[in-house]
N, C-alpha and C positions, 0 to 999 in steps of 0.2 A: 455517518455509519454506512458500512456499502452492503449490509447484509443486515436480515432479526434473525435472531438463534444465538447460538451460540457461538462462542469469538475464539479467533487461533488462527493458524493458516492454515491456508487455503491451497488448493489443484484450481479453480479457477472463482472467478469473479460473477456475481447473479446479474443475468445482462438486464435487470433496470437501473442498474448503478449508473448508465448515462442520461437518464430519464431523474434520478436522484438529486444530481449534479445541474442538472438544469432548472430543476424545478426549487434548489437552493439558493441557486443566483438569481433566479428572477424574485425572490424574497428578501433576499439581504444584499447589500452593497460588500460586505466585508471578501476575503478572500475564501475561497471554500478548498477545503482540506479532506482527504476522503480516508478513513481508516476503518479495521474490523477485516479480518481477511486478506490483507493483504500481506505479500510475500514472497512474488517474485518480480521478475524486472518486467516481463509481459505485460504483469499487473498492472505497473507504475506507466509503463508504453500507453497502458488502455487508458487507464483514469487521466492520463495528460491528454490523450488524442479528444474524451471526452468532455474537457473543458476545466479539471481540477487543476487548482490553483500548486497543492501539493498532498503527499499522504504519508501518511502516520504507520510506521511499523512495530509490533513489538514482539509477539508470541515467535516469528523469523526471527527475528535478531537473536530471543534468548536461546530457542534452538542451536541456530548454529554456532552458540557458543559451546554445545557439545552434551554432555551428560556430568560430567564433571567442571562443566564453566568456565571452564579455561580454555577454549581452544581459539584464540587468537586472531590467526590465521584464517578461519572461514569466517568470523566476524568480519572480519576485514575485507575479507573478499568482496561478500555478501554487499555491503555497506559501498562499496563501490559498484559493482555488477545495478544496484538497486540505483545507485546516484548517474552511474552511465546511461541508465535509461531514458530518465529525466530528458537528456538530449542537452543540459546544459554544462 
């Protein structure tokens, strides 16, 4: 989790989330995945540059499905703009 409180997106990320991420790998071998707040591509820029394996969206995704949940098009976008960040 990259945040306590309360979960949704986010305007930005609490800068110990790179301090979180570190201190999760030096505990576990597995891959570390960073969610809660996340939801833009910024976001996904930072958590890679800080050593995340990968992160979790979800409160952004249903958002930009719209208000009546259909809207396609900005999922989509979304879903890409977020995966272009990645860098891969």
């Amino acid at each position: 989790m990259s945040l306590v409180g309360v979960t949704g997106a986010r305007a930005s990320l609490p800068p110990s989330v790179g301090r979180l991420i570190r201190d999760v790998r030096a505990a576990s071998p597995i891959p570390v995945a960073v969610g809660f707040g996340v939801s833009r591509p910024t976001h996904v820029r930072a958590l890679a540059r800080a050593g995340a394996d990968g992160v979790i969206v979800a409160s952004a995704l249903v958002d930009a499905l719209g208000s009546e949940g259909r809207n396609l098009t900005a999922l989509r976008r979304l879903v890409a703009d977020l995966r272009a960040a990645t860098g891969r």
